[in-house]
Each structure stands twice: as structure tokens, then as C-alpha cells.
C-alpha positions in Angstrom: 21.5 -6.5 7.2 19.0 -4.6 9.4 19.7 -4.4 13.0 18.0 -2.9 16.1 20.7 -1.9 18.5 22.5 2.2 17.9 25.0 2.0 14.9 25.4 -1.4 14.3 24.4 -3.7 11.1 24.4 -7.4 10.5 26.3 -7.8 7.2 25.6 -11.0 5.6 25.9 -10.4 1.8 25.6 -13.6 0.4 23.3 -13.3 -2.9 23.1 -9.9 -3.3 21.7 -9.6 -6.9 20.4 -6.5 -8.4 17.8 -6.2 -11.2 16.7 -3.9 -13.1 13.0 -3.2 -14.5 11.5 -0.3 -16.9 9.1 1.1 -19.0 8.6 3.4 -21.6 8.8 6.0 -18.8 10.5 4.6 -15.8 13.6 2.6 -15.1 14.7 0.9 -11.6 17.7 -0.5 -10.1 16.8 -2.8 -7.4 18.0 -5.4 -4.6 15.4 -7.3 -2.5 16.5 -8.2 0.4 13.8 -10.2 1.9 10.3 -10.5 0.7 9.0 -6.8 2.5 12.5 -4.8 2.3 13.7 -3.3 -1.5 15.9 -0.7 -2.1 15.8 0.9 -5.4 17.3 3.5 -7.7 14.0 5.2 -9.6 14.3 7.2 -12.2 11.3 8.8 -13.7 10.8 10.3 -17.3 11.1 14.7 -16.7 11.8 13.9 -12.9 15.3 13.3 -10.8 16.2 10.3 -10.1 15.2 8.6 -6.2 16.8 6.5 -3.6 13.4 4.1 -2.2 13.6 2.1 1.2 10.4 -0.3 1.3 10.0 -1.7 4.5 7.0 -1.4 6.2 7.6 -2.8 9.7 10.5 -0.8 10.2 9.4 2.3 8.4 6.5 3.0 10.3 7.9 3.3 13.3 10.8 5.3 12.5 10.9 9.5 13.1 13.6 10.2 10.7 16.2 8.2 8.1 19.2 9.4 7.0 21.1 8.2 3.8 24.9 8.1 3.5 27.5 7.4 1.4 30.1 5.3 3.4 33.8 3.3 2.6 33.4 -0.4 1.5 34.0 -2.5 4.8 36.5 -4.4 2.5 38.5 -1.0 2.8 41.3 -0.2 5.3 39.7 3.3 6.0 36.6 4.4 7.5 34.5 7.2 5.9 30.8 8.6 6.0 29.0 11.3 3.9 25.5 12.5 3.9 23.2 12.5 1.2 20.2 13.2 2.5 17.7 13.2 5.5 13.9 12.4 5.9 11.6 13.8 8.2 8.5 11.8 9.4 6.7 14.8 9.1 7.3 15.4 5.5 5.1 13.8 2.9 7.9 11.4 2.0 7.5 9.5 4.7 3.9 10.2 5.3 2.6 6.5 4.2 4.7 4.8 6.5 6.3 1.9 3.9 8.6 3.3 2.1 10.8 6.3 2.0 12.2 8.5 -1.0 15.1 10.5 -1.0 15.9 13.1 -3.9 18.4 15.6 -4.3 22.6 13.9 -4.1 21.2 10.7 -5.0 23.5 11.1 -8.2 26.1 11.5 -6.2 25.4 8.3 -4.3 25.1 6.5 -7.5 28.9 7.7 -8.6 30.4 6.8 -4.9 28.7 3.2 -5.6 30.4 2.6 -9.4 33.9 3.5 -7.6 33.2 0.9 -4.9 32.0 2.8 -2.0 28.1 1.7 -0.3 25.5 3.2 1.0 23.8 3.1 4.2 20.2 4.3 5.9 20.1 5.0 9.5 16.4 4.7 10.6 15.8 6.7 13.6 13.6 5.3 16.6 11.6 7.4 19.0 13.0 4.9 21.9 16.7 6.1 20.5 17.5 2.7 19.0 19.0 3.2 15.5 18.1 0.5 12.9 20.8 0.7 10.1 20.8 -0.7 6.7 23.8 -1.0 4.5 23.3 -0.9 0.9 26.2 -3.0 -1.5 27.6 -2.1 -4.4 28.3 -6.0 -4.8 27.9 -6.8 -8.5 27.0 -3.6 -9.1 28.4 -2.3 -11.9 26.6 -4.4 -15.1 23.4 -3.6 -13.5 23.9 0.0 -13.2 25.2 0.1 -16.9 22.4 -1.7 -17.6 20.2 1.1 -15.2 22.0 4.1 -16.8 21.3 2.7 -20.5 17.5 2.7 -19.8 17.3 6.0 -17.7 19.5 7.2 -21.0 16.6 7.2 -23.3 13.9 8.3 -21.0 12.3 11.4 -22.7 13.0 14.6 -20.5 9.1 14.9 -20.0 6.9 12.2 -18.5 3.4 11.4 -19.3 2.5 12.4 -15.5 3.9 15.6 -16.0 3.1 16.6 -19.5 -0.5 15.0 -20.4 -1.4 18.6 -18.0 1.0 21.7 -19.1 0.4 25.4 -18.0 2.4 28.1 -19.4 2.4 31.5 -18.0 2.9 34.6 -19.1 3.5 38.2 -18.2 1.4 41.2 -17.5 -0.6 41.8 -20.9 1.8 39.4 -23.0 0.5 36.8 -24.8 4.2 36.3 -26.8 5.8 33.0 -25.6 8.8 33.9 -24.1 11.9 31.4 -23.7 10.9 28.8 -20.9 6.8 29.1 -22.5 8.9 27.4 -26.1 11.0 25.2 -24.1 8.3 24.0 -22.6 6.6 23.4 -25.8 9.4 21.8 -27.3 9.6 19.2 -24.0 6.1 18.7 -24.8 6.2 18.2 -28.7 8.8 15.8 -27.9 7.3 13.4 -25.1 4.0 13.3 -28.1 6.3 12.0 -30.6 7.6 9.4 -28.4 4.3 8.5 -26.6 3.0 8.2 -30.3 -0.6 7.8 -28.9 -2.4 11.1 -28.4 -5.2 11.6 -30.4 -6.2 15.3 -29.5 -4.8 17.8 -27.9 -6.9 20.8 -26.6 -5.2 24.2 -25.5 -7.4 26.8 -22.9 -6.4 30.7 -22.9 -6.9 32.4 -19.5 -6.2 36.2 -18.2 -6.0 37.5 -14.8 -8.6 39.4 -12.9 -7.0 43.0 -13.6 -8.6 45.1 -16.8 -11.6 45.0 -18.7 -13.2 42.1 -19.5 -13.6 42.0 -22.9 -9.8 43.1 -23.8 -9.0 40.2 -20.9 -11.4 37.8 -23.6 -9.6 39.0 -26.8 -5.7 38.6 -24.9 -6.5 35.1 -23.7 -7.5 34.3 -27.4 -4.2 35.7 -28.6 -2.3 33.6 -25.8 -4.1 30.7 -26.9 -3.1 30.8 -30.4 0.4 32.2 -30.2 0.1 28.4 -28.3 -0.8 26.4 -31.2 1.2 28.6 -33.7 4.2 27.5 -31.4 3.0 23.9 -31.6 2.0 23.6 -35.4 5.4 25.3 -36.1 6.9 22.3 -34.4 5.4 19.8 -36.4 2.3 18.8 -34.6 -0.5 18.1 -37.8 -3.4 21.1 -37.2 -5.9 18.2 -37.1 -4.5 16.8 -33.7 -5.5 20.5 -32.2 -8.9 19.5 -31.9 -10.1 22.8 -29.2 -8.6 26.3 -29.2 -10.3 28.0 -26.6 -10.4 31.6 -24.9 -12.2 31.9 -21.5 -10.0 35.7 -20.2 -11.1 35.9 -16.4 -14.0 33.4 -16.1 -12.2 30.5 -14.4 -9.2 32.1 -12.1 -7.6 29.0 -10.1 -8.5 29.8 -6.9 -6.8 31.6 -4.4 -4.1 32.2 -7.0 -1.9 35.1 -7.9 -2.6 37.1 -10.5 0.5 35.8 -12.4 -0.8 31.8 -11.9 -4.3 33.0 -13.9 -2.1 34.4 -17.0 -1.8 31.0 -18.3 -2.5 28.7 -21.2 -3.6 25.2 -20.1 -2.5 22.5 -22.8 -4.2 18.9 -22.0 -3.4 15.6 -23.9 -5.9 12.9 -24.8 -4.9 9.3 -25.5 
């Protein structure tokens, strides 16, 4: 399935079987083909979904990979489309056992349920290309099986949302549009986590203006905040800190429009 000699694989499909795992916040589609080497479809609550290579001993000495989408062999015609590339440089690649591509993966996933595979070309500084095909053998129930779970996912994660900032405009402290989206994301992933117990929103100003009307505008940010939230169902008693801190604690070497913010936390 791997080899190490410039575009050529060693197809032996026997046994392919893939499987799929979740959580309240993740779901994976997944074929192992020996004990170090998985490739995955991950989908993770509020984030799109990832093609994952895991395998170490050919990772790590890899410069780049490259993921197609490419005709069944069981076809009469040859085709190849990229989906994406990986640089060794770039923080997906940076650990050096598994690699993560984002972006068309969706794409990939469509080409798959019509019959079509996919294929990582793993590039060697020697010039040797390692490639891996990927089968959509008995794929189709355990996609369906992949897209019901990804289907409930909520569209924020825990990761994401248990630390939101919303920012706002020069002297505003009104919640515009993507400020009650936001809000509404987040009211929504603490009805399904259904285990936060407090929930403590910070006001903040930039450095501009006088201090004390910075002080009195963070407090209005901070409670237009918890209007927003209260409005949306979330019991007053969860609220447990409203606070207003105007210029005191900028985020360092930030822009003036990253310190006009509110900073919401959750608390399990």
C-alpha cells in the first residue's frame, strides 16, 4: 500500500475495513492499515472537517505530502485532482507523525461516495516519492454512518467556545451582528454541553480616551453581553461575574480594535 520507489504503490486491499469513533464533540472515519499507519476523516464540533495521515516512520522524513483525488484502478480511465499540499515547514507537519489537511477535504469525501479514491504522495528529500492510496472499498455505510454523527455535532466546540472574545467598534459597546451570532453559537453549545456551572463575562476598552469614560464603556459592553445572553435564555444565576476593567489589561502587542473586546469564559 506504501511504497518507496517515484509514483508507484503496492495495492493489496484485502480487509480494508473502516470504522468509525465519536464523541459528544468529534466524529472519525478511519482505516488502519497496519498497527503505526491510520488514515482518518476528523470532524470537530465549530471546526472543518480534516484528512489525517499517521505514520511516523514515513512522516518524519518526508518535506512535503500532497493529497489527491484519483479514478478507481477498477476504472477504464486514468484521472488525478489535487486537494491539497503540506509543507514540512508549516505547523501541520511540524510533529513529524502525522499530517492534517483542511480546506477540499469535502470534496474528497464526495469523489470517494461516487467511487473515486484518494491518494498521498509523500515527498523525500533523496527524490523518492512514497505514495499511499486511500480506498473507498466498503465505504459507503461507514461514511453514512460518519456523516450521521458529524450531522449532530453542535456548530461550536468546547475548545473553541469555553474562551469567546467579542469585539467591537470605536466607542460602541451595542452588539452588532457577528457579536449576537456569536452569542447565539455559544448559548447553544451550553445547552448541549449541559454542564457549565458559571459563566463569567470581562469588559475591556482600548488605550485611546480618558480613562474613566474607557471604565464606564467597558461596563456598558459588558452588560449589553449578558443582556444578550439572559435574553437568550441563560438563568441570571449562571452569570456568576460581570466585570469592567476599560484599559487596565490590553493583550499585548495588540491593535487597538483586539482590546475593544468582551471576554466570556465557561466553567464546568
Amino acid at each position: 500500500m506504501v511504497s518507496a520507489s517515484v509514483g508507484a504503490s503496492v495495492r493489496s486491499f484485502d480487509g480494508v475495513e473502516w470504522k468509525v469513533e465519536s464523541s459528544r464533540y468529534d466524529a472519525t472515519l478511519y482505516w488502519q492499515l497496519e498497527p503505526s499507519v491510520i488514515v482518518s476523516f476528523y470532524k470537530q464540533a465549530g471546526l472543518p472537517v480534516e484528512f489525517r495521515l499517521l505514520a511516523p516512520n514515513l512522516i518524519e522524513k518526508a518535506d512535503n505530502a500532497s493529497l489527491f483525488i484519483m479514478s478507481s484502478p477498477l476504472k477504464p480511465y486514468k484521472n488525478k485532482e489535487p486537494v491539497g499540499e503540506v509543507l514540512k515547514s508549516g505547523r501541520r507537519m511540524s510533529d513529524g507523525r502525522q499530517i492534517e489537511f483542511v480546506g477540499e477535504v469535502p470534496k474528497l469525501l464526495d469523489a470517494m461516495s461516487k467511487g473515486d479514491w484518494g491518494v498521498v504522495e509523500l515527498q523525500m528529500p533523496s527524490g523518492v516519492q512514497n505514495v499511499l492510496e486511500v480506498p473507498a472499498i466498503d465505504f459507503l455505510k461507514p461514511l453514512q454512518a460518519f456523516n450521521d454523527k458529524r450531522s449532530v455535532l453542535p456548530l461550536l466546540g468546547w475548545e473553541q467556545g469555553k474562551e469567546t472574545t467579542l469585539h467591537f467598534d470605536v466607542s460602541e459597546y451595542r452588539l452588532n451582528s457577528k457579536n449576537r451570532q456569536d452569542l447565539q453559537d455559544l448559548v447553544g453549545l451550553i445547552a448541549y454541553d449541559g454542564e457549565v456551572t458559571s459563566i463569567e463575562v470581562d469588559g475591556h476598552t482600548d488605550l485611546t480616551g480618558h480613562r474613566l469614560n474607557n471604565l464606564t464603556l467597558s461596563q456598558q459592553r459588558a452588560r449589553a453581553v449578558q443582556d444578550y445572553l439572559m435574553e437568550l435564555g441563560i438563568d441570571e444565576e449562571l452569570i456568576t461575574a460581570v466585570r469592567h476593567h476599560g484599559q487596565r489589561y490590553p493583550v499585548p502587542d495588540a491593535s487597538h480594535q483586539e482590546n475593544r473586546r468582551v471576554e466570556i469564559r465557561l466553567f464546568r
